[in-house]
SERO-4910 file (N, C-alpha, C, O; in steps of 0.05 Angstrom, whole numbers):
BEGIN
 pado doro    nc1    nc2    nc3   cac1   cac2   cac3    cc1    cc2    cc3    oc1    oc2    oc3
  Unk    A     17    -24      0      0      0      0     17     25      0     36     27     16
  Unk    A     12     43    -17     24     64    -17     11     95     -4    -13    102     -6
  Unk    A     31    109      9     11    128     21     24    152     12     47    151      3
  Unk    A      6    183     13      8    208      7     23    214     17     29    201     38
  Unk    A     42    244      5     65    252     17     62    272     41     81    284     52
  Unk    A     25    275     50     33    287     66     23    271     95     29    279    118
  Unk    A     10    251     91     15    227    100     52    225    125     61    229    148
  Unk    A     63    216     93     89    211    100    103    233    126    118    228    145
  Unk    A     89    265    113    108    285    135     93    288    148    104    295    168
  Unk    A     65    288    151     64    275    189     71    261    207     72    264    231
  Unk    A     76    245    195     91    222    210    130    231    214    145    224    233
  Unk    A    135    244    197    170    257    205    153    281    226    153    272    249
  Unk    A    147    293    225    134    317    240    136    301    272    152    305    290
  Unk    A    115    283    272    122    265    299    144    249    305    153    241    326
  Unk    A    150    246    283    184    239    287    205    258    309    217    253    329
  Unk    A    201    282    291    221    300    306    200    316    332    211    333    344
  Unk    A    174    311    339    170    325    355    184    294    386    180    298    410
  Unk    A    194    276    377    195    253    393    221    245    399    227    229    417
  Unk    A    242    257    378    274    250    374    284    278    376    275    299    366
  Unk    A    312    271    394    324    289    385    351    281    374    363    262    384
  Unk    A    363    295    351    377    273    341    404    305    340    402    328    346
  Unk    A    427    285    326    457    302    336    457    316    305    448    307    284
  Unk    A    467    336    310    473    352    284    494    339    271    517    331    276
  Unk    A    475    338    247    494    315    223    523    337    214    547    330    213
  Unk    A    514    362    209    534    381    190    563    389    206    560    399    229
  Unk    A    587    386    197    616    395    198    616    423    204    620    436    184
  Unk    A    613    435    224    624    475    233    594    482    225    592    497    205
  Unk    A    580    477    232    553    488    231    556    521    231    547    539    217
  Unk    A    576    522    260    579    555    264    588    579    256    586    603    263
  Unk    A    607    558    229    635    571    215    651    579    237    662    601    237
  Unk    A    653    558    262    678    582    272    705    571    256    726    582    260
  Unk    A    702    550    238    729    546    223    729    558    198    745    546    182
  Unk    A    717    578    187    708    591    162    691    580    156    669    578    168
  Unk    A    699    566    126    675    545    106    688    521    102    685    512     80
  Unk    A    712    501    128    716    485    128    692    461    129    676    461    148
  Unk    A    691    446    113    661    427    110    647    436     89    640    420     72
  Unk    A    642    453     86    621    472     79    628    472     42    650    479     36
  Unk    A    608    463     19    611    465     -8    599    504     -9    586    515      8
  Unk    A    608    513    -28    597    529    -37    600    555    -52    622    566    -48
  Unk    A    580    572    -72    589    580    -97    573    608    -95    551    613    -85
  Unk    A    592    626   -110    568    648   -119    582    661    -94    601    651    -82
  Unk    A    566    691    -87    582    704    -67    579    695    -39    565    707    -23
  Unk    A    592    676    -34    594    674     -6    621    675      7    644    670     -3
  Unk    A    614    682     31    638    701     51    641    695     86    626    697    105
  Unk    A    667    686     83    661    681    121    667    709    140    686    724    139
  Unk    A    648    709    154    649    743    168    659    735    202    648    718    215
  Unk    A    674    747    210    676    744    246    676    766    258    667    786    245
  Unk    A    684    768    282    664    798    296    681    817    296    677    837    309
  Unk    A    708    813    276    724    848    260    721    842    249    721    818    245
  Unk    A    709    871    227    697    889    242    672    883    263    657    865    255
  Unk    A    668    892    281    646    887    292    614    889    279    598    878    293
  Unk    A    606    901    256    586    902    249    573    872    248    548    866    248
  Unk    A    591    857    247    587    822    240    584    816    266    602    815    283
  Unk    A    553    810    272    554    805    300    538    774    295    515    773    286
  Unk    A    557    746    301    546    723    291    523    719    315    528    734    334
  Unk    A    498    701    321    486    694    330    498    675    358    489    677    381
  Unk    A    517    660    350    532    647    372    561    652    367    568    659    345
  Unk    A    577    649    382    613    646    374    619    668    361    606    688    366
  Unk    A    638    670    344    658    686    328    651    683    301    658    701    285
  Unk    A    641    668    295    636    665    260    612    673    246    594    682    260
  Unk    A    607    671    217    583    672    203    584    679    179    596    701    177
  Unk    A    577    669    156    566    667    133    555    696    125    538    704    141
  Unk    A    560    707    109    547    732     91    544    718     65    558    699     57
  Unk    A    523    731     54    515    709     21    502    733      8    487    741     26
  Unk    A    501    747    -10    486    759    -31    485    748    -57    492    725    -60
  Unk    A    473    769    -83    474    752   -108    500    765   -120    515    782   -111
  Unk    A    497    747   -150    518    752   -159    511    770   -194    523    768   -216
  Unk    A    496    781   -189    492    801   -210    496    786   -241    517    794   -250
  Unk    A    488    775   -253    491    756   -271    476    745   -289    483    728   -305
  Unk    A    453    757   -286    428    737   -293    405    744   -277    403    753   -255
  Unk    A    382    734   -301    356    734   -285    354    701   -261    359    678   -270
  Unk    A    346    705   -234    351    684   -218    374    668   -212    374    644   -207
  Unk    A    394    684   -213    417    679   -204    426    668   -177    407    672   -161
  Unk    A    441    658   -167    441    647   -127    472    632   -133    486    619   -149
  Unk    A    470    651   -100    487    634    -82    487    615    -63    465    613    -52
  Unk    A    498    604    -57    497    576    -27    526    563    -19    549    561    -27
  Unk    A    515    557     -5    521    540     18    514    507     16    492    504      5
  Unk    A    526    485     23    518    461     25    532    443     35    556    444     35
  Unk    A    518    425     44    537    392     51    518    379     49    495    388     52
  Unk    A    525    348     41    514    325     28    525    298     39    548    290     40
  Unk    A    498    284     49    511    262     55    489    235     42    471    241     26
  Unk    A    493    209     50    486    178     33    460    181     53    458    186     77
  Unk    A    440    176     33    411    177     46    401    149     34    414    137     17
  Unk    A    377    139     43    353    122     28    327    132     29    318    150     43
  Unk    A    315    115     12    286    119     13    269    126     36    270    104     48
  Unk    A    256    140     49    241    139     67    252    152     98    240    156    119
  Unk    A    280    158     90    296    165    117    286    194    123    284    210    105
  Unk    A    278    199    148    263    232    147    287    257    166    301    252    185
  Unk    A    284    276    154    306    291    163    300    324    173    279    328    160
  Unk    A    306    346    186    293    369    190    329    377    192    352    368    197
  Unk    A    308    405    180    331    427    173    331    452    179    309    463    175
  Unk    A    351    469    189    337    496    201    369    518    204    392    512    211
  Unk    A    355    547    195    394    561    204    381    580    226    360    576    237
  Unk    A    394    598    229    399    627    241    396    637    218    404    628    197
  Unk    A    379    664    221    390    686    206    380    714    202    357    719    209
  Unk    A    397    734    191    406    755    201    397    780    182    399    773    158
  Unk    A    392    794    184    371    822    153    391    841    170    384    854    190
  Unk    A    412    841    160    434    868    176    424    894    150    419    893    126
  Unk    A    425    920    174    417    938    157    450    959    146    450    981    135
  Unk    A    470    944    156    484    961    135    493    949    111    512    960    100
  Unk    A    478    924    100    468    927     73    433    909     65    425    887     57
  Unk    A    422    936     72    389    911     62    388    899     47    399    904     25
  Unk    A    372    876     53    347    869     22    336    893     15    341    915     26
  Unk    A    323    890     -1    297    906    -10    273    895    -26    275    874    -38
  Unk    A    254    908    -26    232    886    -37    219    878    -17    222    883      6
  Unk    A    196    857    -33    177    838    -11    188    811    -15    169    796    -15
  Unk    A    207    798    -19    213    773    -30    208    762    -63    207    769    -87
  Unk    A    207    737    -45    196    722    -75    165    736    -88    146    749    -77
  Unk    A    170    725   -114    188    717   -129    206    736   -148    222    728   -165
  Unk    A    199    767   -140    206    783   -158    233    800   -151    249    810   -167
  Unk    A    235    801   -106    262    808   -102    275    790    -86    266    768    -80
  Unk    A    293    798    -79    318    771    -64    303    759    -42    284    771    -32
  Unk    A    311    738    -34    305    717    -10    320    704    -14    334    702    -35
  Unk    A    320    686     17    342    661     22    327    637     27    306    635     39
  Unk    A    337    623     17    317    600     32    330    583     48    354    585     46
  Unk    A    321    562     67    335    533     65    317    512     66    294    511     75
  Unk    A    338    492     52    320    468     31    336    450     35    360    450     33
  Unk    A    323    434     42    333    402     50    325    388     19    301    391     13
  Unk    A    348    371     -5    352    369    -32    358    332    -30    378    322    -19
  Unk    A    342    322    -40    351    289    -48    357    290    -77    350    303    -96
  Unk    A    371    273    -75    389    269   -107    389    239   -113    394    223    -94
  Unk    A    382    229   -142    387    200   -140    423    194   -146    442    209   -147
  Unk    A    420    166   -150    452    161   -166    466    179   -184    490    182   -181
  Unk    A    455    189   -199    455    214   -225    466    241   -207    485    254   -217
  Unk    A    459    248   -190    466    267   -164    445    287   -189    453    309   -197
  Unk    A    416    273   -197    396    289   -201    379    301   -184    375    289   -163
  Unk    A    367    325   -187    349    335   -153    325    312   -168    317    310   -191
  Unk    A    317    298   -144    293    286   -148    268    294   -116    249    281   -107
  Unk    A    276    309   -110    249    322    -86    266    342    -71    289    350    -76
  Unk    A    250    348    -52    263    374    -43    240    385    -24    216    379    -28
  Unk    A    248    398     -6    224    418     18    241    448     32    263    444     42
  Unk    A    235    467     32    244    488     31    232    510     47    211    503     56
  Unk    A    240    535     53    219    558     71    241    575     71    266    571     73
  Unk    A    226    595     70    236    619     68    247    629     99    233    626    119
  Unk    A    275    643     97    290    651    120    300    675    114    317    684    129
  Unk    A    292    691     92    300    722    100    288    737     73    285    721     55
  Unk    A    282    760     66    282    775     54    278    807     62    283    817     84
  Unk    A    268    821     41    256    852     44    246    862     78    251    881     93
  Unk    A    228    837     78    194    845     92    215    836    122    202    832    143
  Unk    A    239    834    125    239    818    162    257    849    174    274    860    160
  Unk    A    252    855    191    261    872    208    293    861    201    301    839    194
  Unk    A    308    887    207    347    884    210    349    884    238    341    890    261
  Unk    A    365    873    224    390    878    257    387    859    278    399    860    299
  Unk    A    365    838    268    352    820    286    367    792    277    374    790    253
  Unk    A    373    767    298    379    740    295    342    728    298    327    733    317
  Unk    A    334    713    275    314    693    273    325    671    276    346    665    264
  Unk    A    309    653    300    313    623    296    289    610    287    273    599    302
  Unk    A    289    612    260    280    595    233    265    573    245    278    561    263
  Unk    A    238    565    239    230    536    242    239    510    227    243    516    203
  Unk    A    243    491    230    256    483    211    236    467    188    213    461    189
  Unk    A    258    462    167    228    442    140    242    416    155    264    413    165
  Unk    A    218    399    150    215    370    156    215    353    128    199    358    109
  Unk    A    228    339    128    217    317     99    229    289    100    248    278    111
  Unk    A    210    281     85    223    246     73    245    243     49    240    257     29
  Unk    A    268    227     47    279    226     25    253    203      1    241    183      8
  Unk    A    251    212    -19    240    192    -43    257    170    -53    281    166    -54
  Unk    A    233    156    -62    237    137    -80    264    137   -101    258    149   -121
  Unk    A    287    128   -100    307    130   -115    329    148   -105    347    155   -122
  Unk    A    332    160    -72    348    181    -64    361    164    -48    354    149    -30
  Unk    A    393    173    -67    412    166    -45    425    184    -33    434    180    -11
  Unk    A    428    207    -45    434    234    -26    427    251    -12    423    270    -26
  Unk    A    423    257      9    405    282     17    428    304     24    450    300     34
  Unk    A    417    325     18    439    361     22    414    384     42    390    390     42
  Unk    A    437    389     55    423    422     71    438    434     51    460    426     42
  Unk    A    426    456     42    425    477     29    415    503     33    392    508     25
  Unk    A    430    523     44    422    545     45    432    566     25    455    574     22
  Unk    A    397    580      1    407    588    -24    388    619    -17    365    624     -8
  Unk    A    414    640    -29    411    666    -37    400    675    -62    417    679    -79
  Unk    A    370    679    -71    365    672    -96    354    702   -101    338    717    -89
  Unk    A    372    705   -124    368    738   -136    359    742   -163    375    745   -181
  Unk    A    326    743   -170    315    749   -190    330    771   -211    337    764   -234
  Unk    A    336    800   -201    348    817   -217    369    830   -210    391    819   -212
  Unk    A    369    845   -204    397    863   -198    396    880   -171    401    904   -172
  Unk    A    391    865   -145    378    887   -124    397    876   -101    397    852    -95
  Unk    A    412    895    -90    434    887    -67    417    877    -43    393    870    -43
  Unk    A    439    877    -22    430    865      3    446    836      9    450    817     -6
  Unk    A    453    837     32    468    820     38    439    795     63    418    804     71
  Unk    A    448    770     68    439    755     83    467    741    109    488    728    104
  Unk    A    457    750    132    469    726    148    462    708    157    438    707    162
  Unk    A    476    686    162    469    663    162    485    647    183    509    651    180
  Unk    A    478    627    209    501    617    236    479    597    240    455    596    238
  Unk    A    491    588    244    484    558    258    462    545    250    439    546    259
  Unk    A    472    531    230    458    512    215    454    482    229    471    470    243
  Unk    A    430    473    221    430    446    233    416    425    225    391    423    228
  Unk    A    434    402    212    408    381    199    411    360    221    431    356    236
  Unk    A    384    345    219    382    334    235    371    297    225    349    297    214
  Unk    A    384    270    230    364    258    217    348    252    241    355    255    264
  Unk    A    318    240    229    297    243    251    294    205    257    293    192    278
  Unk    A    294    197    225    292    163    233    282    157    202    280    174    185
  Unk    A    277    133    198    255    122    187    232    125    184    218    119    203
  Unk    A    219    136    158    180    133    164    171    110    163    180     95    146
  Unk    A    154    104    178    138     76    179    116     73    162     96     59    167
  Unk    A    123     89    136    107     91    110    124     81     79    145     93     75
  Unk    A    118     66     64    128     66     44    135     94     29    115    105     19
  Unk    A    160    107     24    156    130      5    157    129    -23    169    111    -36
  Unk    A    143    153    -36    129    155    -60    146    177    -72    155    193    -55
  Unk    A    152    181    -99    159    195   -120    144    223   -107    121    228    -99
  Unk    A    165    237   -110    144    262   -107    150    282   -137    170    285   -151
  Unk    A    126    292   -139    120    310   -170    124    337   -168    125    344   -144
  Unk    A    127    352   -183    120    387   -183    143    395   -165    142    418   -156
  Unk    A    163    382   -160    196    389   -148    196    420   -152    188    425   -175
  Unk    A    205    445   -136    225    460   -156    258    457   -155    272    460   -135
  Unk    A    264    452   -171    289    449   -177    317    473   -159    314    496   -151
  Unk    A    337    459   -159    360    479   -148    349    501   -166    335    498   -186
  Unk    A    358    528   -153    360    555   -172    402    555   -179    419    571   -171
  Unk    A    403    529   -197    424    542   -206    435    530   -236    455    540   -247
***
């Protein structure tokens, strides 16, 4: 018997309201820069000289903007590790709307936002599903640290990879920087559901 995918993330939802599990990711905090850490497009490790860089915990932190280049252009951040079918996982950062350089805009889809997105890949290291939420744009007060709820999901049918991904996605040409500290994936367990192909993916923005 096969069941719905949202089925499936109820059941991770009670997963993680029931486990607590160890942070999978290498320097979560960057206090070692972007040792662990994949990643492309403008990203920058910031520590507290100058002081304007005030990280959420420790000494370190991630600055990410776009890279002027294109319509939907992005930057990120990532690490990747060996997943299966059905294994359920939650994902969640810090993050930061510093006003000595804004967003601007209301977000998606027309000005900058960040997201983070928990990404399964099959053998092909094709995106085959994905779950995602928005962690910064225009509309969030500066100067403030958010601690982000995190997305919950199942890996699919054919995923042997799963990636935290935290992506800087810039429709046109509009500055603003994003901070970003202490990232955290988490796996939650096994669903006690067969998983299913999931449809209507959106793909990496890159």
């Amino acid at each position: 018997m096969r069941f719905g995918m949202g089925i499936i993330a109820l059941l991770c939802v009670m997963l993680a309201a029931s486990a607590v599990g160890a942070n999978m990711l290498t320097n979560p905090g960057f206090e070692e820069g972007l040792n662990g850490w994949g990643f492309f497009g403008n990203v920058y490790h910031e520590t507290t000289n100058p002081p304007q860089f005030v990280p959420y915990e420790g000494d370190g932190l991630v600055s990410m903007f776009g890279n002027w280049s294109g319509p939907y252009n992005v930057s990120g951040i990532y690490q990747e590790f060996p997943t299966s079918p059905g294994e359920c996982y939650s994902l969640s950062a810090k993050s930061r709307h510093w006003s000595g350089d804004p967003m601007v805009g209301t977000g998606a889809p027309d000005f900058n936002w960040v997201v983070q997105k928990i990404v399964w890949f099959d053998a092909t290291h094709t995106e085959i599903g994905g779950v995602e939420s928005t962690i910064l744009d225009g509309t969030f007060p500066t100067d403030v640290w958010f601690d982000n709820d995190p997305v919950i999901g199942t890996a699919p049918d054919g995923a042997v990879t799963v990636g935290a991904y935290i992506l800087y996605i810039q429709p046109a040409s509009d500055g603003g920087a994003a901070h970003i500290d202490m990232v955290d994936l988490e796996y939650l367990g096994p669903s006690a559901t067969e998983p299913t192909t999931w449809g209507g993916i959106k793909q990496l923005y890159r």
